[in-house]
Backbone bond lengths (Angstrom), bond angles and torsions (degrees), N, CA, C in turn:
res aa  C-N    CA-C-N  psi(-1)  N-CA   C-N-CA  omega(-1)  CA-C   N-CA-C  phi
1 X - - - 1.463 - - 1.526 110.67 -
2 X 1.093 124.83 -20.24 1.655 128.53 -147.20 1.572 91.05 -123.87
3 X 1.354 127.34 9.63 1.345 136.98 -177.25 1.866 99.45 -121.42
4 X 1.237 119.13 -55.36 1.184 134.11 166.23 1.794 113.53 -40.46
5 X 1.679 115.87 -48.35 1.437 131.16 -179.83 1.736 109.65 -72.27
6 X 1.824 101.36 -37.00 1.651 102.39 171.78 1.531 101.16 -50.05
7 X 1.513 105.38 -79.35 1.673 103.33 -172.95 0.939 122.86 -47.50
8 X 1.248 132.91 -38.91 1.677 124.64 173.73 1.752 108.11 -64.64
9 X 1.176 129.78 -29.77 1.858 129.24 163.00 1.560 106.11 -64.23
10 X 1.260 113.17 -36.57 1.634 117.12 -165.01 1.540 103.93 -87.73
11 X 1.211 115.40 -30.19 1.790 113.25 170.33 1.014 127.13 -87.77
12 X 1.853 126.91 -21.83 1.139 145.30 154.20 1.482 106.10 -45.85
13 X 1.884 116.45 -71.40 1.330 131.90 165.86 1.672 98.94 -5.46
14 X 1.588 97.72 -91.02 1.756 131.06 -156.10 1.355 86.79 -43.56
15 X 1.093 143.62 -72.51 1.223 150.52 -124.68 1.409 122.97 -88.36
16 X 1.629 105.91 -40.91 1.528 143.23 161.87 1.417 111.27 -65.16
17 X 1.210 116.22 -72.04 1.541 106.10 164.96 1.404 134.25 -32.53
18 X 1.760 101.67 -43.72 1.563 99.62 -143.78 1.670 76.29 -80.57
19 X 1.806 115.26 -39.70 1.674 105.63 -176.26 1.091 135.61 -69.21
20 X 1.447 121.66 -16.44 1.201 136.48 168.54 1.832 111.89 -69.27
21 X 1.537 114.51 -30.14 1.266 105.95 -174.43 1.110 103.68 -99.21
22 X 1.313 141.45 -1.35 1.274 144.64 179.92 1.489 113.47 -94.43
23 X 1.375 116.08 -19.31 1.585 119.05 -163.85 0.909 118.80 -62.01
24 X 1.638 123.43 -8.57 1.654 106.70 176.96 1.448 91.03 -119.49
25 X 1.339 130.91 36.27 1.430 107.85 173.09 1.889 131.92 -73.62
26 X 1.307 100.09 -34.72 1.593 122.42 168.62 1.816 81.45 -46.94
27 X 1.343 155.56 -97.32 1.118 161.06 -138.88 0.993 119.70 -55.87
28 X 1.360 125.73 -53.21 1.625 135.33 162.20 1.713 122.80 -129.10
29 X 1.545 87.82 88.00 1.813 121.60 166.57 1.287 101.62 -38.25
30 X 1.508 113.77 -66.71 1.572 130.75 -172.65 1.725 99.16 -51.26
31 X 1.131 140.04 -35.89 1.128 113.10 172.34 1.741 141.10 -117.34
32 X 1.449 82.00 14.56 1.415 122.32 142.15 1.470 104.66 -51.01
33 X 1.204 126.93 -80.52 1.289 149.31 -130.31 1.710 78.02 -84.96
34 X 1.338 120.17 -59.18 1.881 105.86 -179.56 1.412 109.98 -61.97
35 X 1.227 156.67 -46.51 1.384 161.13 172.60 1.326 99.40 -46.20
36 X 1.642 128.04 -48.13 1.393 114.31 172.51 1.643 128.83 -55.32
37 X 1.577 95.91 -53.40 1.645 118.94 168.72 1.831 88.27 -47.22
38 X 1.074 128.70 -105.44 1.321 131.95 174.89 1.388 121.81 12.18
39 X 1.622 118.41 -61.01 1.543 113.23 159.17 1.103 140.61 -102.55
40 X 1.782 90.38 36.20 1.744 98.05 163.03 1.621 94.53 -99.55
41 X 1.114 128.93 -38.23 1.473 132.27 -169.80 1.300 113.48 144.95
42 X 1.131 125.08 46.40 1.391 136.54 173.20 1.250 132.12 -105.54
43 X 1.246 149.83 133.76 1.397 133.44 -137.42 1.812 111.03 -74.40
44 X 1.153 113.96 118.66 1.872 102.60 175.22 0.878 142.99 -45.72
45 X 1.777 115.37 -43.23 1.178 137.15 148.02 1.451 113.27 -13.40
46 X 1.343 104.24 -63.06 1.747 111.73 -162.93 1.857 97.12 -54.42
47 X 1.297 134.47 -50.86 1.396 129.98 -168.37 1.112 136.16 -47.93
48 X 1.073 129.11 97.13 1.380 129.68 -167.91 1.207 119.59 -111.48
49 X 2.132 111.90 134.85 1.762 99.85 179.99 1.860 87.58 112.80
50 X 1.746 92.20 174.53 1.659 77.26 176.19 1.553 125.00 -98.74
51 X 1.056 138.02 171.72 1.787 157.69 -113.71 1.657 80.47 -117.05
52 X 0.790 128.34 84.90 1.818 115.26 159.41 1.732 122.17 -86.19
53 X 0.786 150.07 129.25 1.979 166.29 -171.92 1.146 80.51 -66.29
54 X 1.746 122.91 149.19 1.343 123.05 138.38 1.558 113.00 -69.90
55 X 1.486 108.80 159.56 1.947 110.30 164.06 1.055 108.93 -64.19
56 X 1.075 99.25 164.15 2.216 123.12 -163.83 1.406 72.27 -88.72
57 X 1.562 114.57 156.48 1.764 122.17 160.82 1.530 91.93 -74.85
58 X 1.545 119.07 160.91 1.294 149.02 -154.62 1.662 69.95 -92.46
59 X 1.318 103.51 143.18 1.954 136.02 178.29 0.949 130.14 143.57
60 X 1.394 113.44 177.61 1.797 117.39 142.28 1.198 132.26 -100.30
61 X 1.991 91.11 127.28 1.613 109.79 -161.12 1.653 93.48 -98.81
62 X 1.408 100.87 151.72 1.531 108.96 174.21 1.852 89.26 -108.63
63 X 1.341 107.57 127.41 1.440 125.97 161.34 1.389 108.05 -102.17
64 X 1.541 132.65 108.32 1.289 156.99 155.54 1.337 107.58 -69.68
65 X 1.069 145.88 114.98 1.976 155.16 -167.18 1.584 106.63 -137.40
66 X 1.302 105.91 92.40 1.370 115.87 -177.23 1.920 108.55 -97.72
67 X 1.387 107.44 104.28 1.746 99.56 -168.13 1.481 87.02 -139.10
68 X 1.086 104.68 152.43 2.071 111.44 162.26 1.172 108.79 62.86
69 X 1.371 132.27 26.91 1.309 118.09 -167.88 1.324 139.60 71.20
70 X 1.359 99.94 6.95 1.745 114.73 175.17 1.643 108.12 -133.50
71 X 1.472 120.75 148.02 1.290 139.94 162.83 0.907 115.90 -113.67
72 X 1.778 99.64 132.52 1.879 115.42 -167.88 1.363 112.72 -144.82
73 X 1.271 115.95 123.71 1.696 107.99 178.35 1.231 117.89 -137.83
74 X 1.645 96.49 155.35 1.289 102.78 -165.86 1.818 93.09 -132.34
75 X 1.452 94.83 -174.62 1.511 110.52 -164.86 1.532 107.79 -122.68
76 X 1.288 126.89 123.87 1.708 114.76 156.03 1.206 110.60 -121.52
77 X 1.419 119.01 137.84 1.665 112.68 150.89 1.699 114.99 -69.37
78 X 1.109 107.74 142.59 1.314 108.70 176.40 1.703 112.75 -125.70
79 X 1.245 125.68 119.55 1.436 116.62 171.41 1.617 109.94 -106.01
80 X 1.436 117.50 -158.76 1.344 122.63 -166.21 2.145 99.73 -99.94
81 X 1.363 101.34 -27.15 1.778 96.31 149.40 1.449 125.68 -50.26
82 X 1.525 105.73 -53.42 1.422 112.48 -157.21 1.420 90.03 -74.77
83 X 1.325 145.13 -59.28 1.255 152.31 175.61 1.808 110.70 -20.01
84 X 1.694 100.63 -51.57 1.450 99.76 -175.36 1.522 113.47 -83.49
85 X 1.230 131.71 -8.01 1.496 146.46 -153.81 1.501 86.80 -102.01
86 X 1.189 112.21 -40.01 1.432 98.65 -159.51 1.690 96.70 -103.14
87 X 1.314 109.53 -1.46 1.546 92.10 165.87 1.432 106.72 -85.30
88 X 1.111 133.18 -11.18 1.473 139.13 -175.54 1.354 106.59 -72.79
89 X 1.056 119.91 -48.84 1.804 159.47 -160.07 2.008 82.09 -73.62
90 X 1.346 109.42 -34.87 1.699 103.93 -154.81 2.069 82.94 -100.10
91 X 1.096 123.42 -46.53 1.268 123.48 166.11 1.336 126.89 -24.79
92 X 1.299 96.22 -63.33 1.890 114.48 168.43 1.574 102.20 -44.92
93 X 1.503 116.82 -82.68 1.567 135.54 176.54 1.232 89.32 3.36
94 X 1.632 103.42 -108.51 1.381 137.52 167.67 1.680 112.60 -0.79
95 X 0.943 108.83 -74.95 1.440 116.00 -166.55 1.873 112.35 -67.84
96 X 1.401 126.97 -51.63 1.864 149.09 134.08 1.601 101.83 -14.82
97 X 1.543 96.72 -93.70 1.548 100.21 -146.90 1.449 87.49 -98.77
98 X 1.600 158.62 -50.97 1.294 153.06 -171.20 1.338 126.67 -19.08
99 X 1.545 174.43 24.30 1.395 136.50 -122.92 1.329 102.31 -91.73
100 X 2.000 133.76 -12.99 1.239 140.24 151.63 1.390 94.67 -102.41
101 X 1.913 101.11 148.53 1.633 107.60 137.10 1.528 87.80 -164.99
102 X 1.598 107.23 104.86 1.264 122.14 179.33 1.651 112.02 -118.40
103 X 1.124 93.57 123.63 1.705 109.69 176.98 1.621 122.78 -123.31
104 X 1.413 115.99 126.18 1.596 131.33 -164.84 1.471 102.30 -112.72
105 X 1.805 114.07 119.05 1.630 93.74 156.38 1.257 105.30 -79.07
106 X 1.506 90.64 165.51 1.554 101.91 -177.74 1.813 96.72 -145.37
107 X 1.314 112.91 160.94 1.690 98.97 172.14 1.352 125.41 -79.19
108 X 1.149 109.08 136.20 1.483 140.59 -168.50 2.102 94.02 71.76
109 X 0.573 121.48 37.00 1.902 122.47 154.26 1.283 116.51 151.94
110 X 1.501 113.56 -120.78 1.620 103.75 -150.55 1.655 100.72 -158.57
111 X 1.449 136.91 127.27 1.147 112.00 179.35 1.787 96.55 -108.46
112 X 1.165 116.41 165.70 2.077 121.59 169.02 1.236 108.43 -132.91
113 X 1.091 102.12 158.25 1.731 115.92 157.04 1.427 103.31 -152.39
114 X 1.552 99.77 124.01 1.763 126.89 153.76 0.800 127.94 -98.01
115 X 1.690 132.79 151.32 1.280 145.25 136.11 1.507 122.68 -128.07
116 X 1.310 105.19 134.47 1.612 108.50 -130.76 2.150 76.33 -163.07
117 X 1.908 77.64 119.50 1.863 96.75 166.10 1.289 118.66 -70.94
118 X 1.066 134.47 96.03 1.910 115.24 -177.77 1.294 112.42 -79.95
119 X 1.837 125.83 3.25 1.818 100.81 -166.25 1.275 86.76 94.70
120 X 1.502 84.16 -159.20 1.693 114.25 -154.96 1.865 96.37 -74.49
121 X 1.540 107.56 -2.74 1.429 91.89 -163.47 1.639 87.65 -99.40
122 X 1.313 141.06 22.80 1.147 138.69 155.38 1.746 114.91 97.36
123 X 1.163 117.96 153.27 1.111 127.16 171.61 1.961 125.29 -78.71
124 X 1.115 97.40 108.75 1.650 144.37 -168.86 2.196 104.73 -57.04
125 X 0.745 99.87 92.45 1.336 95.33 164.26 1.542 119.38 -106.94
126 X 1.231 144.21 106.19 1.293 141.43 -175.45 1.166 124.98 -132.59
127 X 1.861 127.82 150.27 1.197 137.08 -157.58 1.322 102.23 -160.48
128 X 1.573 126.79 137.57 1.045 138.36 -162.23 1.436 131.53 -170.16
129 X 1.312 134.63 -175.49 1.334 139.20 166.48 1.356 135.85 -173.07
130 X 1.627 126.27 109.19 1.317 137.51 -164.50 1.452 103.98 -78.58
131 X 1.883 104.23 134.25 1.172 109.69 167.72 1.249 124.36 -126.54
132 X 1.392 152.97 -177.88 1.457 144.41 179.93 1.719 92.87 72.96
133 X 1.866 95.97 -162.03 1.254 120.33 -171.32 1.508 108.78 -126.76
134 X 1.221 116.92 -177.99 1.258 133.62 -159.03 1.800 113.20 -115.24
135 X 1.285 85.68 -3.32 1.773 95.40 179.72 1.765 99.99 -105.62
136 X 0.871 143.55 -34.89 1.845 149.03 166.78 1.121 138.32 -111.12
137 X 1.617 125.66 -31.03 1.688 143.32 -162.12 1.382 91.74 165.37
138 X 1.551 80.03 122.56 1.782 108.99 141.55 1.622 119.47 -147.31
139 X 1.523 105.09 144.32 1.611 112.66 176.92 1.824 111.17 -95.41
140 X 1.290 107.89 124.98 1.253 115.94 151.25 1.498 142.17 -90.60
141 X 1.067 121.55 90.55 1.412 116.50 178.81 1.288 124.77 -78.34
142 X 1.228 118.07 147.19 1.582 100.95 167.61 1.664 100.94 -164.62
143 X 1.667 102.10 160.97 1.627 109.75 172.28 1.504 101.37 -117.72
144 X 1.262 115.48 125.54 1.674 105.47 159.83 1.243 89.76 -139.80
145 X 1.861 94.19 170.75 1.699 129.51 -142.44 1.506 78.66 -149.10
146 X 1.335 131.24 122.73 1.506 161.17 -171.84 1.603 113.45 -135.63
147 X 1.493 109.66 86.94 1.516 104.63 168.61 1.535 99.05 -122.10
148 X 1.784 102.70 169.64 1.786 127.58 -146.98 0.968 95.43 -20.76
149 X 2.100 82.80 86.44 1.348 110.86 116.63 1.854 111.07 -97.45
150 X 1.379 102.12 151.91 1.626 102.59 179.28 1.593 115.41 -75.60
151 X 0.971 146.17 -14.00 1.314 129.17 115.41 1.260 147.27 -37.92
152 X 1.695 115.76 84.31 1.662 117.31 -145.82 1.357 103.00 -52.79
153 X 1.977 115.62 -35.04 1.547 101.46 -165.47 1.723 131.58 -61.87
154 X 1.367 114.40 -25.54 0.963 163.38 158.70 2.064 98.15 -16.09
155 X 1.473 95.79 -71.79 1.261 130.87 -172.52 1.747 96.75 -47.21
156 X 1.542 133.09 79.12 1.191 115.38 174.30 1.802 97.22 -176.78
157 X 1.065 108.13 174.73 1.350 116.40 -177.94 1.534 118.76 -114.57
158 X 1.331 110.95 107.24 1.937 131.68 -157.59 1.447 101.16 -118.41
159 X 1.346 114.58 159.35 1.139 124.48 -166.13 1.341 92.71 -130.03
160 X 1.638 130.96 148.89 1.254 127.67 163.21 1.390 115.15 -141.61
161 X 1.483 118.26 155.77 1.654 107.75 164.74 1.580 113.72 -151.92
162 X 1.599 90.99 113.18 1.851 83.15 -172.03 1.695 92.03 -104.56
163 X 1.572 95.72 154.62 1.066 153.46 -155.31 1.236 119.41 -98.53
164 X 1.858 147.44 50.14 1.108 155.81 -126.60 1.500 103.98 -92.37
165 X 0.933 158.80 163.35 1.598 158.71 145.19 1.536 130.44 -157.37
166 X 0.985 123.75 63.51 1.312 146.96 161.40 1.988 105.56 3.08
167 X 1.550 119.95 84.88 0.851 146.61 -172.12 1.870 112.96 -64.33
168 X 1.175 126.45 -26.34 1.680 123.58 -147.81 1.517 113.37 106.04
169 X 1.396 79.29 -176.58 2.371 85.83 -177.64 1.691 89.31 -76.78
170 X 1.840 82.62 140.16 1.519 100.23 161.49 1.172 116.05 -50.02
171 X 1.519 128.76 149.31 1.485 140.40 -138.52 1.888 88.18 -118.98
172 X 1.830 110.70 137.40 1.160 132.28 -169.86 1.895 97.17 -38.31
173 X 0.845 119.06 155.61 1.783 124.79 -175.30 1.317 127.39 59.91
174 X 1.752 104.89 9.53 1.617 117.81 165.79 1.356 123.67 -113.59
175 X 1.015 102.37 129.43 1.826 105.63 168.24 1.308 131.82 -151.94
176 X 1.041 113.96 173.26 1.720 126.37 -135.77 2.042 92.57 -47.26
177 X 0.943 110.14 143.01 1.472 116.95 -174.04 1.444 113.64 81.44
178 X 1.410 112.85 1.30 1.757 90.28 -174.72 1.400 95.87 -89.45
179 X 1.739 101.85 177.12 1.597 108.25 -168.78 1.778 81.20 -141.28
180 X 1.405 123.08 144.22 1.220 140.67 141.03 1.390 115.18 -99.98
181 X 1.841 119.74 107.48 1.347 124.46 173.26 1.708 106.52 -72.61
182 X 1.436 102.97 171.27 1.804 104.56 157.43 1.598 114.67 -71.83
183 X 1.384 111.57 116.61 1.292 125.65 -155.70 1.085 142.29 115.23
184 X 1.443 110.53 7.21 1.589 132.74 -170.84 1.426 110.86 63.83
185 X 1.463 122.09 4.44 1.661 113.42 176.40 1.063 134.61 -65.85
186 X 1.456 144.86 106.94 1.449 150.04 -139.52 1.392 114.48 -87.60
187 X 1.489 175.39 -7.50 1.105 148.34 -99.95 1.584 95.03 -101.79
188 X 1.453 96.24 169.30 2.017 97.91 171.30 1.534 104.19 -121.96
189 X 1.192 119.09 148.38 1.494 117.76 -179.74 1.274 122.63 -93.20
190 X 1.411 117.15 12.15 1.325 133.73 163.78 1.712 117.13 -71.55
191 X 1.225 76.07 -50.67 1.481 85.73 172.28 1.507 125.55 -89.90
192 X 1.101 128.17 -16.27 1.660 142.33 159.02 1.633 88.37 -56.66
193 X 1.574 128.52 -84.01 0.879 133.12 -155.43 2.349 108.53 -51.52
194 X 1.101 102.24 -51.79 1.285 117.97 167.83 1.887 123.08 -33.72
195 X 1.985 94.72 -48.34 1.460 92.95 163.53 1.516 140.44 -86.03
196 X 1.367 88.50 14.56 1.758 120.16 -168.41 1.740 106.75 -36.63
């Protein structure tokens, strides 16, 4: 059960982040375009406006989620749909449950901090920092601090860092939103996100 709750924090994490920091990118290219300069090694300072992520290249990414002392991975295809759905999906987040979601380039990535209402699953404090790129590997780190939520275990302060790696074309019977858990279990986040 307590392996099952990692991945569901660690795919929420991946997914929330990457859409929440991406959501205004269609709007401002131009600072897109500094956040990129930014994590090649370009000064941060200089960026001005808000922090947009580049898109993941279209595939299947293996997400590695190392939390609690256990490592677990799972698989998504990702296309240039799923990319925009789920920045929409990160829009909602943000704007609903968010009252922070602050993101800094910095050289070679990006650091954030959220705080974000989940419901009954408790109030979300989080801090972090993206490294690599969006075309092969990237690392996510992060610390969050989770109090009442109604799940007492829940209630504590965890550290996580998934592990991104850009696999090849999604494999025949996958598409954009599907997820392969450990165990062959399928869900799509189109539709997770959809019954929101």
């Amino acid at each position: 059960m307590r392996v099952v709750a990692v991945l569901g924090l660690g795919l929420l994490a991946s997914a929330g982040l990457l859409a929440a920091c991406s959501k205004k990118e269609d709007k401002a290219p131009a600072a897109e375009a500094s956040a990129s300069a930014s994590a090649s090694g370009a000064d941060a300072s200089a960026s001005v406006g808000p922090v947009a992520l580049p898109k993941r290249k279209p595939g299947l990414w293996s997400h590695t989620i190392a939390a609690s002392g256990a490592n677990q991975t799972m698989q998504i295809c990702i296309d240039a749909d799923t990319d925009a759905k789920m920045s929409v999906w990160g829009q909602a987040v943000g704007k609903d449950m968010c009252s922070k979601n602050a993101i800094t380039a910095t050289p070679g990535g990006y650091t954030f901090e959220s705080e974000c209402d989940m419901g009954t699953m408790g109030h979300v404090v989080s801090k972090g920092a993206v490294t690599g790129d969006f075309n092969s590997a990237y690392t996510v780190k992060t610390t969050s601090t989770t109090t009442g939520s109604s799940m007492p275990q829940a209630n504590t302060t965890s550290e996580m860092t998934l592990t991104a790696k850009w696999e090849g074309a999604c494999p025949a019977g996958m598409k954009g939103g599907d997820i392969t858990l450990p165990g062959g279990v399928k869900i799509n986040m189109e539709t997770m996100t959809a019954k929101k």
